[in-house]
C-alpha positions in Angstrom: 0.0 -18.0 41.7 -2.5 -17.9 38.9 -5.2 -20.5 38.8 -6.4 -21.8 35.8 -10.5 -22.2 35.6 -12.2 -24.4 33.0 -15.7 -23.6 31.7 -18.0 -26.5 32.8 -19.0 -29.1 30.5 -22.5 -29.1 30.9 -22.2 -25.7 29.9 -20.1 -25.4 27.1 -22.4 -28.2 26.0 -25.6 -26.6 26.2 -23.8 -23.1 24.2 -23.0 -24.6 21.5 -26.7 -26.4 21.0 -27.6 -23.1 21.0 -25.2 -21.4 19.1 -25.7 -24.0 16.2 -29.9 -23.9 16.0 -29.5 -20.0 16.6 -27.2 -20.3 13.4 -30.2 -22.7 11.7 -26.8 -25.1 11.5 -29.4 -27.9 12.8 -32.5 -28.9 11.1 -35.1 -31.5 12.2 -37.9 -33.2 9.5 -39.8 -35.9 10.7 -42.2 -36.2 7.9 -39.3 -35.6 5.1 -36.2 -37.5 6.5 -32.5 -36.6 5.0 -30.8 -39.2 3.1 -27.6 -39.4 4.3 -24.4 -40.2 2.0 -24.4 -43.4 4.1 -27.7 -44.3 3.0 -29.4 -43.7 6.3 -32.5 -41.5 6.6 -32.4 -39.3 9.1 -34.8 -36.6 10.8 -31.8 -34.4 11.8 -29.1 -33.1 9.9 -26.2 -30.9 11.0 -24.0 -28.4 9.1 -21.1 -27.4 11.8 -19.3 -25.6 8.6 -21.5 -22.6 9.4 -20.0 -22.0 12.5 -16.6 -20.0 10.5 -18.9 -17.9 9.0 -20.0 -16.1 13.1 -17.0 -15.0 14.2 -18.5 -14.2 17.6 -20.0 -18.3 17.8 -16.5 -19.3 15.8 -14.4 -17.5 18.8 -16.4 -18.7 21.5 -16.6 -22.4 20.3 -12.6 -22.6 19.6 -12.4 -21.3 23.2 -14.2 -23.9 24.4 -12.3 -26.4 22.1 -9.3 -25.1 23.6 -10.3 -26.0 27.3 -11.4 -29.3 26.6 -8.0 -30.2 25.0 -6.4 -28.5 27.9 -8.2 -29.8 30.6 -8.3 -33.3 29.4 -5.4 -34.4 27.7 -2.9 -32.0 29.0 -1.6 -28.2 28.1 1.9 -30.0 26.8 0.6 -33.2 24.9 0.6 -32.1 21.3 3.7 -30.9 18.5 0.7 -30.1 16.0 -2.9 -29.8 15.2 -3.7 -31.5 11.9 -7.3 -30.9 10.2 -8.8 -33.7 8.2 -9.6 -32.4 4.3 -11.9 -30.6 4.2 -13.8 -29.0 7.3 -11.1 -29.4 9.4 -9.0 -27.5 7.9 -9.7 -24.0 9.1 -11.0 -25.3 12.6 -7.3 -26.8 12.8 -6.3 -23.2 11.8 -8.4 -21.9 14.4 -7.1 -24.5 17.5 -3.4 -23.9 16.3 -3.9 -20.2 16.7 -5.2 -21.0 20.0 -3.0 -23.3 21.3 0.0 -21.8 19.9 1.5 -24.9 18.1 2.2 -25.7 14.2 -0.8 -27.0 12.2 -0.6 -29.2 9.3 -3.4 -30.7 7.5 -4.2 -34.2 5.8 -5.8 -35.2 2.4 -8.2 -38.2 2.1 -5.9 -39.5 -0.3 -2.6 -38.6 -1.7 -3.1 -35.5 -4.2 -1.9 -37.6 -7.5 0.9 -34.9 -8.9 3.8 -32.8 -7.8 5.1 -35.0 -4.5 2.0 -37.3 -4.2 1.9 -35.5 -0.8 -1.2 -36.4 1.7 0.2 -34.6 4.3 0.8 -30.9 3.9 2.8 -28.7 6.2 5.9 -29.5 8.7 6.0 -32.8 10.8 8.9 -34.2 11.9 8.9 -38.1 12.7 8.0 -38.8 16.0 5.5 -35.7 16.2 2.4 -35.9 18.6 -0.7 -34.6 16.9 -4.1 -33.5 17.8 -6.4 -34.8 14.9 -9.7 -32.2 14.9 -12.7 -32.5 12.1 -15.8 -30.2 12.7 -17.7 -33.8 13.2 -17.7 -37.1 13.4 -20.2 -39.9 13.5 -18.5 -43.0 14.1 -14.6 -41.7 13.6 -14.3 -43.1 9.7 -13.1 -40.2 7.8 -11.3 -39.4 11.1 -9.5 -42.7 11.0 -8.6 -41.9 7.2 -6.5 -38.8 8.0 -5.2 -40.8 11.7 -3.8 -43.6 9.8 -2.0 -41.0 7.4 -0.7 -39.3 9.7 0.6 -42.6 11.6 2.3 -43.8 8.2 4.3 -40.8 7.9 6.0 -41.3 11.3 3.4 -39.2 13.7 1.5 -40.2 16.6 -1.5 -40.0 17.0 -3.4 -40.8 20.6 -5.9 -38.0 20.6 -8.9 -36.7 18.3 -11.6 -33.8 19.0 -14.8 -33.7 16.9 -16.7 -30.1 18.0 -19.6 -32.0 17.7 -20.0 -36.0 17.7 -22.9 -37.5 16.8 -22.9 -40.0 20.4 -25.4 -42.5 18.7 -23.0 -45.3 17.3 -21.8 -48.0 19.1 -19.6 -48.7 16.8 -17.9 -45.3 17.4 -16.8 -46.2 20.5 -15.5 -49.4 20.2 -13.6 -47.7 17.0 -11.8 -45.3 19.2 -11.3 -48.1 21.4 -9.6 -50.1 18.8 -7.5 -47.1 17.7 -6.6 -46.6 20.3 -7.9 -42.7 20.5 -9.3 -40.5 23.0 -12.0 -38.8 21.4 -12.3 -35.3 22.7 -15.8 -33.2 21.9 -18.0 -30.8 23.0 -21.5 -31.4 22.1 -23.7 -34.4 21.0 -27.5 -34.8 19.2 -28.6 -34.9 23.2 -27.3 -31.5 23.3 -28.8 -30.5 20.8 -32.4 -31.8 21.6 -32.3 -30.7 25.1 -32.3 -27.5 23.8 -35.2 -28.0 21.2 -37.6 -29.2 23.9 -36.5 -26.0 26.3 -37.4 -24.0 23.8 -40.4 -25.0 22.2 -38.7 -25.6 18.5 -40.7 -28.4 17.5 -43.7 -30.0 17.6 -44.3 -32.8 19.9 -44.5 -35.5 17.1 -41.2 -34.1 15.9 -39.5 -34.0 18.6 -40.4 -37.7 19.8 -39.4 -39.2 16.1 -35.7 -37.1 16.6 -35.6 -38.6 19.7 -36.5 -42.5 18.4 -34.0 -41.8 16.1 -31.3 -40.9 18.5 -32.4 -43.8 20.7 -32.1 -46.6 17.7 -30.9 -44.6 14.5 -30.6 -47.6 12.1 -33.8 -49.2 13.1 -35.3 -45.8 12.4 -33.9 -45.5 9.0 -34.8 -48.6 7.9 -38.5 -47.8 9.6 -37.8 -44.8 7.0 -36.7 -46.1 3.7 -33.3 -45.9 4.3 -30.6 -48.3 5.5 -31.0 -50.8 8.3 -27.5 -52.0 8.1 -24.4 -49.7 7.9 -20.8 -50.7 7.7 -19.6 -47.7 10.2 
């Protein structure tokens, strides 16, 4: 009998911080925080796009996407893989692929011409789907292409974000309401760990990512950005 063996999740954690600031996907400034489309400031911005253009990072994170799915939601639980417009598009390529199921994916809002369609791609009624986005911060945009998805006859119980941002209350208590599991694979802690083990930063810098992770609106408003957020 062949047993099946899981990467640990400490692990699989720690590679993909590394994978993503050996890809200079993840940038800290301190002194010149990012203004976020939310209207935050922020000393840390991500770009987990650049991970398709590695295929040796892209192959290895998938796999590790693929065993978390597996492991904790069930090798049997999903019809379909649907990626959210537009980043999770090829990522829900990639799991499909991996997983060997159908993938369909989801506008933010119905195209306007031809069918009016929002959903593209095969799902019958009653179809259990794995929603996956490259990230999420507090499951909004994810909760966009869920809902869709939910109109149109599917069900939804499960999400995976490769990388969630872990600092939002609010994110939680949205799954929670959703009633979603979210599924991911590494967080900003992650991510810092790894700048502090290897010497990336500065001291100063590394303390004002870590205030920021610790109480990211009071931060930005510290900053010049928002203090208040509607998540």
């Amino acid at each position: 009998m062949t047993k099946t063996t899981f990467p640990d999740r400490a692990i699989m954690a720690e590679l993909l911080a590394k994978m993503l600031w050996e890809i200079k996907a993840v940038h800290f400034n301190a002194e010149q925080p990012y203004k976020l489309a939310s209207g935050m400031a922020s000393p840390v911005y991500i770009d987990c796009r650049k991970l398709l253009s590695y295929p040796r990072v892209r192959s290895a994170v998938m796999d590790f996407a693929a065993s978390v799915i597996t492991r904790d939601a069930g090798f049997e639980r999903f019809d379909c893989i649907a990626g959210g417009e537009t980043a999770g598009i090829p990522f829900a390529a990639l799991l499909a692929d991996r997983l060997s199921l159908p993938m369909i994916y989801v506008r933010k809002k119905p195209k306007g011409h031809g069918r009016n369609a929002q959903i593209e791609g095969h799902m019958p009624e009653g179809s259990r789907v794995l929603v996956i986005e490259d990230l999420t911060t507090a499951g909004g945009s994810m909760f966009t292409f869920i809902d869709a998805i939910r109109a149109a006859g599917g069900i939804v119980d499960h999400g995976m974000a490769l990388f969630y941002y872990g600092i939002f209350n609010e994110g939680a208590l949205r799954f929670a309401d959703g009633k979603v599991k979210l599924h991911h694979i590494a967080t900003w802690r992650n991510v810092l760990a790894v700048a502090k083990e290897q010497k990336l930063f500065d001291e100063k810098t590394l303390s004002e990512v870590e205030s920021f992770l610790d109480a990211p609106l009071a931060w930005s408003g510290r900053n010049g950005g928002v203090s208040e957020l509607s998540l």
